[in-house]
N, C-alpha and C positions, 0 to 999 in steps of 0.2 A: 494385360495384367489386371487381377481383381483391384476394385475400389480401394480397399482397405490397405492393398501393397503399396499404391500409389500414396496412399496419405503414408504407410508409414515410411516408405520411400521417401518423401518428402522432408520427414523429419530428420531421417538418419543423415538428407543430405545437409539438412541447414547444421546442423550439430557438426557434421564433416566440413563444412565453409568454415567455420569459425575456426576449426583445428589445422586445416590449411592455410589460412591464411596467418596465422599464427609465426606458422613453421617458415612459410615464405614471405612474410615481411623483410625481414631482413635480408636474405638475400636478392631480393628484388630490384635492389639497386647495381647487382653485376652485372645485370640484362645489359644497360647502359654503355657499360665500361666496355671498352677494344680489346681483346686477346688473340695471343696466337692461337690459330687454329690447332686442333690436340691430331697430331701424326697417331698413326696405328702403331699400339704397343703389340709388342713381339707374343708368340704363344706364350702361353703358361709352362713358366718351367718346371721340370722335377723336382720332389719334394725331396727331403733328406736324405736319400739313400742314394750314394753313388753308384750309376751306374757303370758295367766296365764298357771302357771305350777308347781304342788304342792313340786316338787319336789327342787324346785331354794331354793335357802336360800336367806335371808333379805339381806344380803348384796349385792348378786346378784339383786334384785330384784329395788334395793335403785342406779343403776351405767348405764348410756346407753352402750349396747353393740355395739361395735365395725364390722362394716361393712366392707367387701371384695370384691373387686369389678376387674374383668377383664377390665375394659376403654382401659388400656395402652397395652393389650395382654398381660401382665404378673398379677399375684392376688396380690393386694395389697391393703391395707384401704383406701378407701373412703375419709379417710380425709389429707393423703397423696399426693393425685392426685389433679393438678391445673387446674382442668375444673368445672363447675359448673356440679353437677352430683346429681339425685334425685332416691333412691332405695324403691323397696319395696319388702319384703320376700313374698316367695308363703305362709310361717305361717300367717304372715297378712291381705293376699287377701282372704284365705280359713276361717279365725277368723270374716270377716268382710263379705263375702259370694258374694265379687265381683270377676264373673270370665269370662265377656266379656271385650273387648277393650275400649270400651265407658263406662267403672265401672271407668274406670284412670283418668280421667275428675275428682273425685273426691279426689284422690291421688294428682297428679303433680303438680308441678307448672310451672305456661308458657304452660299451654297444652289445647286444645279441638280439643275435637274427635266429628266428625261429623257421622252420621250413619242417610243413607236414607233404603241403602239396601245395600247387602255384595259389589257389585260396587261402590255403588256412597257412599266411606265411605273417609274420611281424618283423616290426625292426622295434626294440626297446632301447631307449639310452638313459640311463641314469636310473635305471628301473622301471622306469614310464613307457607304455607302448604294449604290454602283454594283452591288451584287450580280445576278448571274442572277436574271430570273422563274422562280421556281419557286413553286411554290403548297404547299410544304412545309414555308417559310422565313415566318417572319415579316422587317419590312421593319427595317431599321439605324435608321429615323426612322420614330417612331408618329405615324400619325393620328387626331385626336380631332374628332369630329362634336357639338357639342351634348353634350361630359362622355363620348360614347360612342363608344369604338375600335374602329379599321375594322379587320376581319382582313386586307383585301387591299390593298396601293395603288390598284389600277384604281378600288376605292369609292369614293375622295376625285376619281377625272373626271368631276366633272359640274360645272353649271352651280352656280358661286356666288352663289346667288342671295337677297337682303334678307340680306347677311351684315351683322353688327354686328360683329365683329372675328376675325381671324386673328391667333393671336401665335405666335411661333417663340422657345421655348425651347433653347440649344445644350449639347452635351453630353450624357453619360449621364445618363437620367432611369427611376423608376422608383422613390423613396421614395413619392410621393404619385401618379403613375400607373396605369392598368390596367395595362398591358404593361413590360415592361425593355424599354430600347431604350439601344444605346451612341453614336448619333448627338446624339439629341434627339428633341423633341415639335412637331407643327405642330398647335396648338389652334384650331378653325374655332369659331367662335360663331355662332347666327342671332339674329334680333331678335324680342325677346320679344312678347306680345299687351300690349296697351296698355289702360287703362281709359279713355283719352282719345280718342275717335274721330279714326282719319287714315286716308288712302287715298291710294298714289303709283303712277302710271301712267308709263312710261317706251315709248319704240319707236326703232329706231334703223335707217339703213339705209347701204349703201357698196357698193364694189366689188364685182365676183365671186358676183354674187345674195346679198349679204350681207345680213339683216335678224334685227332681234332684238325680241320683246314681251317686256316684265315690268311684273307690277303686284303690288299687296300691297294688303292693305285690312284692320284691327286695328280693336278696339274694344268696347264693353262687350256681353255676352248678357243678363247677368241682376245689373243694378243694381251694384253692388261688390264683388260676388264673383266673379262667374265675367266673362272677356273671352278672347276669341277673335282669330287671325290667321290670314289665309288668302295665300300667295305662287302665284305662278304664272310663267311662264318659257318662253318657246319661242326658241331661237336654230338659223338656217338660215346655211350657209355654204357655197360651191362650192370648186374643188377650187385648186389652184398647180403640180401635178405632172403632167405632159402625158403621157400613155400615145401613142406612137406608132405601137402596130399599130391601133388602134382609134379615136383620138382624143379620148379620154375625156382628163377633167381633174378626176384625185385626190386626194386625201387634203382633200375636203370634209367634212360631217358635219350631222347636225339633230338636237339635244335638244331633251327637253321635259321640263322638272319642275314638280312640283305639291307645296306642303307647306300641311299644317293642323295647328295648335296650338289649344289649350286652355290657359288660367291661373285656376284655382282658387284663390281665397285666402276661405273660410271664415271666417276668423280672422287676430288680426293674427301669432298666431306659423307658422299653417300654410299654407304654398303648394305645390300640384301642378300638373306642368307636362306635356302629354302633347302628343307632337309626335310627328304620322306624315307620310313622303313617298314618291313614287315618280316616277322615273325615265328615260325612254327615250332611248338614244343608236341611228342607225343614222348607218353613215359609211361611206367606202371611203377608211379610211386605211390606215396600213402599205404605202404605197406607197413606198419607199425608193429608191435611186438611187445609179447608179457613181460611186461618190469615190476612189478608189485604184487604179491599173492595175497594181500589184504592181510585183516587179524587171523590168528591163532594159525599162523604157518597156513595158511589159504584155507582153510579147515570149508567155508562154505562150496569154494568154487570146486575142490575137489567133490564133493558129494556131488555137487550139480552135475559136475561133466562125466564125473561117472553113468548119473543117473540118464543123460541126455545122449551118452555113446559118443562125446568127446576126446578127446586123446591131451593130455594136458603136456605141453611141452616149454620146461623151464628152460632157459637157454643162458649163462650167465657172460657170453658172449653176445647178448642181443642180436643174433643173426638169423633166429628160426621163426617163423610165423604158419599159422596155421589158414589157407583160403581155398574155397573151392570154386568161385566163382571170379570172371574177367575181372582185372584189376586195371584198369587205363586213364590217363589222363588227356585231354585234347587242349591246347591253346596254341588259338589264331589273335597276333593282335599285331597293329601298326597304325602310320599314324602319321601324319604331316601337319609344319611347320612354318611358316614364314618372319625372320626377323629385319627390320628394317632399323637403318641408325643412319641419324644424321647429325653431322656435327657443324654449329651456326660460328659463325665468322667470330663474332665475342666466347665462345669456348664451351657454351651448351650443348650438350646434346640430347636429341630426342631419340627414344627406344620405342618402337612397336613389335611385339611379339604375337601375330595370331594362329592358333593352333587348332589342331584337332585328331583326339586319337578312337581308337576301338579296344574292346578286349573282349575274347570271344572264349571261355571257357565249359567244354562239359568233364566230367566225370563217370566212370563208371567201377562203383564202389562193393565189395564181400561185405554187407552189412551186420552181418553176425559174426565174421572174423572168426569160422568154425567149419567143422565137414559136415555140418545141417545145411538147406535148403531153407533157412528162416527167413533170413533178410538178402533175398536175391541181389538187390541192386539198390541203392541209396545214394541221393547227391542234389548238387544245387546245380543247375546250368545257369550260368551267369551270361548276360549278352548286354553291353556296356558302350554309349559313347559318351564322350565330353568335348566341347567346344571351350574354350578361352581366348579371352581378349587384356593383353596387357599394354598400357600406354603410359610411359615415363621419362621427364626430362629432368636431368642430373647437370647444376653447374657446373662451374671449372673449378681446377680445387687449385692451392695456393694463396687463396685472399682471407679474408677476416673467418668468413662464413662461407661455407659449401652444404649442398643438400640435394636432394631425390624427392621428386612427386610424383603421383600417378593414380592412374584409376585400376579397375581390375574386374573382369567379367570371368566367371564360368558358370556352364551348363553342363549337367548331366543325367541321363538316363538312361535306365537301366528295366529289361524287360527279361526275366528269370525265371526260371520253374522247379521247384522242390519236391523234387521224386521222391518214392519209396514202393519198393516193389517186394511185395511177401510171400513164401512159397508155403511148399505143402508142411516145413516143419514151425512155421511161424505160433503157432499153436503151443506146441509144448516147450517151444525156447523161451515163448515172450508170457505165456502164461493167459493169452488173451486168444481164445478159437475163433472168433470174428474174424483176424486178419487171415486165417487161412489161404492163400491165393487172390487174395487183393492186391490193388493197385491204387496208391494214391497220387494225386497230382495238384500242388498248392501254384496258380500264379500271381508273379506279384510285378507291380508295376512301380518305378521311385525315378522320380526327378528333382534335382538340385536346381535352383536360381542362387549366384552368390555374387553379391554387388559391394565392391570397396573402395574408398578411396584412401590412398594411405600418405605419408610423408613423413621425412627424416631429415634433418639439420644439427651441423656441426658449426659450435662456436670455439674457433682458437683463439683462447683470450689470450696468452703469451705463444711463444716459437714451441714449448715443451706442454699445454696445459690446455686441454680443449675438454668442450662439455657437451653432448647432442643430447637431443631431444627428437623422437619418436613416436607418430600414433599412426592407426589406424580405425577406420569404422566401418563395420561390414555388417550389412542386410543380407539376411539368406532367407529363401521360400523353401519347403520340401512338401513334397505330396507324396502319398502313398496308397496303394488300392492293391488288395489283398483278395484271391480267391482262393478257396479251396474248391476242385472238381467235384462233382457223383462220384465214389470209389467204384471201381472193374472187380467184378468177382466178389471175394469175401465170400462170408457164413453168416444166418442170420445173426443180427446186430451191430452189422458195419456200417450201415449208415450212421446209426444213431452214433456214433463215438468218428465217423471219417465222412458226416451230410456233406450237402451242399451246405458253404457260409462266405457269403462276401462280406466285407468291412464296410464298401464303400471309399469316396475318397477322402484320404483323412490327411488333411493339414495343419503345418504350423509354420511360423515365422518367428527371426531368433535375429536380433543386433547384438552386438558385440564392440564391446573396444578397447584394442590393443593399444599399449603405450610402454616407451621403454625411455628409462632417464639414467644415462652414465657418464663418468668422467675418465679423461686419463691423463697419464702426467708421464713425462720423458725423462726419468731419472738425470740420462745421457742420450747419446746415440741410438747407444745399442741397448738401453732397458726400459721398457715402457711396464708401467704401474695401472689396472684399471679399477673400477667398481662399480657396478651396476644394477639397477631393479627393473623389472622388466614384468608386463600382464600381459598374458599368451590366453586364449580359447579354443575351445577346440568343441567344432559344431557338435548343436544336438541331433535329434533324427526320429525316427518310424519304423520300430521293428517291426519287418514283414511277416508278421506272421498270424496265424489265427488264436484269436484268444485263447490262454487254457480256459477248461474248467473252471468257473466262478471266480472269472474276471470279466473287466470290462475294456472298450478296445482303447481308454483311456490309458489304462497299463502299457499296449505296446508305445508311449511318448518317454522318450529319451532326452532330459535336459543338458544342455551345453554343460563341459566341461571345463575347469577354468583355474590359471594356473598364474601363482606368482613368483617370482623366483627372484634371488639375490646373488651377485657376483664380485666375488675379488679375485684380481690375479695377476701376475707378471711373466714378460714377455722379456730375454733377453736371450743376445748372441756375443758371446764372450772368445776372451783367447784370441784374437784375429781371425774371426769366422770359423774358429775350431770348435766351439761348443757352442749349441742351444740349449736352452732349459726354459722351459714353459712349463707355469703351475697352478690350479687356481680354485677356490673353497666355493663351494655352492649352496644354497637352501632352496630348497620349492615346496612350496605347499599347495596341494592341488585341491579341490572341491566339488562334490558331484561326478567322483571317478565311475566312469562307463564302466563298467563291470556286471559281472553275474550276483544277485543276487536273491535271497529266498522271499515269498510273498506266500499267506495264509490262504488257500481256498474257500471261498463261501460255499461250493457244492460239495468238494471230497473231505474237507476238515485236514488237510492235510498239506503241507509247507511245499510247494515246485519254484520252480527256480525260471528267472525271466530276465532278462536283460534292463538293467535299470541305472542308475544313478546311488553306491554304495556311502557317499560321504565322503569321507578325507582321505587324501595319500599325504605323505611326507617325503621326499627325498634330499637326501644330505652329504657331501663325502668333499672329498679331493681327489683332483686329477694332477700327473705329471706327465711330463714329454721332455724327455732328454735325448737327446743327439751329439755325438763325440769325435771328432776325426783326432786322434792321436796322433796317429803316422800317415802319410800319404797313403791312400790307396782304402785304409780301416776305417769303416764308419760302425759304430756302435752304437745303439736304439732301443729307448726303453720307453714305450707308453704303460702306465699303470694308472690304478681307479680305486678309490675305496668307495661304496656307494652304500650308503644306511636305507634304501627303501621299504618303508613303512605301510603300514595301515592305521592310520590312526583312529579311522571310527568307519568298522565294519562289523558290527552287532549282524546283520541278518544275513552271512556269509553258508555259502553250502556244507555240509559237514563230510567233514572225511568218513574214509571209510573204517577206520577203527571206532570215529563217535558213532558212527550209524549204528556199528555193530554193537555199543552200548545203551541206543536208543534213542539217543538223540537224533533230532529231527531242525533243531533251528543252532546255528553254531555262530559264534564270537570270537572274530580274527583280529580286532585290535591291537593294536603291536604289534603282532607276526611281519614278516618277512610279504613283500610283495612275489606274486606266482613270476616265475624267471627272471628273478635279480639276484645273480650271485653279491655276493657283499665286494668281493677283491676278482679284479679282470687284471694280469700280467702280462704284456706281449714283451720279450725282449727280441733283437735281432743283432746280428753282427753280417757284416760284409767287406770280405777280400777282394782286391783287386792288384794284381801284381802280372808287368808285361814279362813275359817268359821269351825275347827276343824274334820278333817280328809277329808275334798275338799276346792276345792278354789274356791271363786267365783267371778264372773269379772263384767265389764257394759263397753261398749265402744262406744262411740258415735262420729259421725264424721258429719261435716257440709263441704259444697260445695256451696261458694258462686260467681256469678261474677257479672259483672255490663253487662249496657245493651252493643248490637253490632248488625252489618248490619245484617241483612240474607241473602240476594241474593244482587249478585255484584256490582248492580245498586245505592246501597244508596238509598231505598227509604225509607220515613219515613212509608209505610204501611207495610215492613216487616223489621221493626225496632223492636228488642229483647228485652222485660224487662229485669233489675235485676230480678236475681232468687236466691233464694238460698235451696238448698237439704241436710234433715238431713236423717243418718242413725245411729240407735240404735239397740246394743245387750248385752240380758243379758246372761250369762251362769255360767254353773258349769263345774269342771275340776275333776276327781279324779282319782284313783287306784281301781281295784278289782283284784287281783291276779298278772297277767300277763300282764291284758289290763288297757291302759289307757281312760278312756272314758270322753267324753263332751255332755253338752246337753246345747242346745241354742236355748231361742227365739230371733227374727228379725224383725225388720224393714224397710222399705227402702223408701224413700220419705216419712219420716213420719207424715209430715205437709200436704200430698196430695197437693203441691203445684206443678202447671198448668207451664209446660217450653217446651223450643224446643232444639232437638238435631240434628239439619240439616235444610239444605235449596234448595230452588230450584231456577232454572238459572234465574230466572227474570220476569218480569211484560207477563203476558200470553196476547191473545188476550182480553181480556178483561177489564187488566188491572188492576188485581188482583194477589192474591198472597198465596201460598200453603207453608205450611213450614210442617216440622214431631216431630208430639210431642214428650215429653219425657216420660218417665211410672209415672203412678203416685204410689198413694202408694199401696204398696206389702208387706204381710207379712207370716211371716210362722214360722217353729221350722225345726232344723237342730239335729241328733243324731249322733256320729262323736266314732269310736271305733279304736284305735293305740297298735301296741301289735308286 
């Protein structure tokens, strides 16, 4: 480690001793104290939605069950914990036959998931989170795999498969996480190895050559100690997007994943858990489609594309695109795990978590999106590892004071390359004859160091009335080395606009420190009351890239993001376990929002757009979560969000394409609408269960509603998003034959084939139009599901 890490290492740690010790004075003295050793709590159960199972009796069937949830690193219910928190069991996602990242979109609330291609993918919650793919940045919303954080979003696309629970933490988090993150956490759980032998085979098939395998099979190796689980997953899907020079039909896709676990328990205080999987997605998505024809009724792009022997195809079914070039996507990724717990005779326990993943992403991209030969092939290969190190001991809970410490390591690096491949029309598409038949190639090289120590303590001053206290300190290194290659081919003057240019290695170093201070108070039982303020960060970085034009490589430095937020809300379970309702008001105000903004050229005289630090977000709303069992067997479910996300100070924002078309060149989005935050997200659901004598049979239906929101960052009204709203519908039967339990269900999915998008792209093109990426429309099929 350089000199200068070491000293500031030094400092961040002394500043971190005094905030630990802080936290753990007090409970220091339980060390001492004798307790029962803490038995193994049972899996995590399903979350609010009954599933049908002939086997429940009516009074089960008539009570919501009670959800378990890790937030705080230690299991405890859901309605317990004073964070606003939204779960879903993998019985749910696999009942309901959603099992990509972008199915959640109809689950969460305060959530959308954006998906171009396994890259250019987001998770925003509360409006926060729409930021540029840059592989620079970490994401406004961490993901958590199994206790272990994805450095990229694209890691979390794949196949959710034998999931046991997803919970979505909201807001800044980062006392008890790996990462700072100022949106929030989306925690993925898988299901553990079992000592009880079980094996579930599932197959499903629908439209559009849709077919899906999954099976799992758990159970003991070696007598009570060691047991084993093995999942597996192949899902095949055809395309919704009509390529009409060719007549291909895109944005299909085929994964395939494989995981295998180990559960060691030697003893009754010691358990290790070693989970490794791997991955393969091949697709031809990022096939995208005209959604905006700019000013004056597309008045420019028609002229162009006439002029250029384009074919202009308006589709208002978002289903047509126009490519003439390979469209594919490749990702290889996987990754292994080891968790280790030990629980000490006085009722501590110690966690070690050390991991390590990969993600191996290329593209091969139509970069003109047209029947020219301009932009042959365009894309980023991304080639990715991380390493982490998590170590924390959580006391016993029951006494005065309970709390979480620990330290926290990751590494990553990342070694990429930034194609662009130009053909023989590159010239009179782009306007520039130099790229005629060039080839450019930028590499870039980034490594993350991220070192933290964090802790959390709860004081129960009365039985109903406790107050924690939360910080964090984290040191992070990033480096970065940027080349651009000699360009292949070209026309005279391609050097001079595509030379050779290195950067050099260019670093920086960024502390941080997170703190969260909340109370709650126990009305009753069953009503918990909280309020909370909480400081979230969210690192800075190094855009890889080569300087424009009359910048300097100063420009590509990205400062930390940084976020405050405030919390009220109540928790309760009413009726005799027949109603929940969860509700809760928020403020965040963020600073040095990661976004795209415009910066003045000293060579061309003219305003381009760089990845920077824009000034203020604002977000503001309420959330609810209602859950109802009326009668035995009906559960009704309503998550909804109001969410104000703002701009509050974005003076040098990109201008749309109607200001373009007025001349303007520097544009002011102050107050506007943040890029993909609708204002209102509605999911309601309802769910039947009713035994039809000797099976049960079920109907579960779910709707996905929101209002409209920007698409691309500029605010323009051409890719301005309707309200949408997406129903899914299933029926099924549940029963017994011997041994095995079996299911049979038809599906639906968009069952109204109603016309949406789920992404967006950066902004008004030359043209001054506008591409966005449909949503699927409807899908159906039957699913045959065997548990035994």
């Amino acid at each position: 480690m350089r000199a200068s890490s070491i000293n500031r290492s030094s400092a961040v740690l002394q500043r971190a001793t005094v905030v630990t010790i802080a936290l753990a004075a007090a409970p220091c003295v339980a060390l001492a104290q004798s307790a029962t050793p803490q038995q193994d709590s049972a899996q995590a159960q399903p979350e609010a939605v009954l599933a049908a199972n002939a086997s429940r009796s009516d009074d089960a069937l008539a009570r919501i069950e009670s959800v378990t949830v890790t937030a705080r690193r230690r299991e405890e219910s859901a309605q317990d914990v004073p964070i606003p928190i939204a779960t879903l069991s993998g019985d749910a996602l696999e009942k309901a036959g959603e099992f990509r990242l972008e199915d959640l979109n109809r689950r969460l609330p305060s959530t959308n998931v954006q998906f171009g291609n396994p890259r250019q993918s987001s998770i925003a919650v509360r409006g926060l989170g729409n930021n540029p793919a840059n592989d620079a940045l970490e994401a406004s919303v961490g993901v958590y795999l199994d206790n272990v954080y994805l450095g990229r979003p694209g890691m979390a696309n794949l196949d959710l498969i034998d999931i046991d629970q997803v919970a979505l933490l909201r807001g800044p988090q980062g006392t008890l996480f790996g990462k700072n993150t100022t949106a929030g956490v989306l925690n993925i759980s898988t299901r553990e190895p079992t000592f009880e032998p079980s094996a579930q085979f599932e197959s499903s098939f629908g439209n559009r050559d849709y077919y899906q395998v999954r099976g799992a099979v758990s159970g003991p190796i070696s007598g009570e100690t060691l047991a084993g689980r093995l999942s597996v997953a192949q899902t095949s899907k055809g395309g919704f997007v009509h390529d009409v020079i060719d007549g291909r039909d895109l944005n299909g896709s085929k994964r395939t994943g494989l995981r295998g676990q180990l559960l060691y328990r030697p003893t009754q205080a010691l358990s290790l858990r070693v989970i490794g999987d791997y991955n393969e997605e091949d697709s031809d998505a990022a096939a995208s489609v005209l959604y905006g024809l700019g000013p004056n009724d597309g008045a420019l792009v028609r002229t162009r594309y006439a002029q250029l022997g384009i074919p202009l195809i308006v589709d208002p079914d978002y289903g047509t695109t126009i490519l003439n070039s390979p469209q594919h996507m490749s990702v290889r990724q996987g990754g292994g795990s080891v968790e280790a717990n030990y629980d000490f005779a006085n009722g501590h326990k110690l966690t070690s978590i050390t991991a390590y993943r990969s993600w191996w992403f290329t593209p091969t991209n139509d970069g003109d999106a047209s029947n020219l030969s301009a932009i042959i092939n365009a894309g980023q290969h991304v080639d990715d590892e991380q390493w982490s190190q998590e170590i924390r001991l959580a006391s016993p809970t029951g006494g005065a004071v309970d709390y979480v410490a620990g330290l926290y390591y990751f590494y990553q690096n990342q070694a990429n390359k930034l194609f662009t491949q130009y053909g023989p029309d590159a010239g009179r598409y782009l306007g520039r004859p130099f790229l005629i038949d060039a080839y450019s190639l930028i590499d870039q090289y980034l490594r993350t160091d991220s070192y933290s120590l964090f802790g959390q303590a709860t004081w129960h001053a009365t039985d109903r009335l406790a107050f924690t206290l939360g910080a964090r300190e984290t040191l992070e290194d990033k480096s970065t080395r940027v080349r651009r290659n000699p360009p292949v081919g070209g026309q005279p003057g391609v050097e001079a606009a595509l030379g050779l240019y290195e950067t050099g290695t260019l670093e920086r170093s960024d502390d941080n420190t997170s703190l969260l201070l909340s109370a709650s108070w126990k009305l009753s039982d069953d009503t918990l009351w909280y309020v909370s303020a909480a400081k979230g960060a969210k690192s800075g970085g190094i855009n890889p890239s080569v300087p424009s034009p009359g910048f300097t490589v100063k420009s590509l430095y990205i400062e930390p993001e940084r976020a405050t937020d405030a919390e009220l809300g109540i928790k309760s379970t009413l009726l005799d376990d027949r109603l929940q309702l969860n509700a809760n008001l928020y403020w965040t105000d963020v600073t040095d929002y990661q976004a795209t903004a415009l910066e003045l050229s000293t060579v061309t005289g003219t305003f381009q757009q760089v990845l920077s630090n824009i000034g203020k977000v604002r977000s503001r709303g309420v959330e609810t979560e209602v859950t109802a069992v009326p009668l035995p067997g009906l559960t009704l479910s309503l998550a909804a969000s109001f969410n104000e996300a703002q701009y509050r100070d974005y003076r040098n924002a990109p201008c749309s394409a109607e200001a373009i078309a007025a001349g303007a060149q520097l544009c002011d989005l102050s107050g506007r609408q943040v890029v993909g935050a609708p204002k209102w997200i509605v999911n309601p659901s309802i769910g039947y269960t009713q035994n039809l004598g000797g099976v049960d049979g079920y109907v579960q239906a779910d709707y996905a509603w929101r209002s409209s929101f920007y698409g691309s960052p500029d605010n323009s009204t051409f890719a301005q998003v309707d309200p949408y709203g997406v129903v899914n519908l299933q029926l099924g039967l549940t029963g017994r034959l011997s041994v095995y339990e079996w299911q049979l269900a038809l599906w639906a999915r968009n069952l109204t084939d109603e016309r949406y998008v789920i992404g967006g792209l950066s902004g008004a093109s030359q043209f001054l139009t506008y591409a966005l990426f449909p949503g699927e429309p409807r899908a159906y099929g039957a699913t045959v599901r065997l548990n035994f």
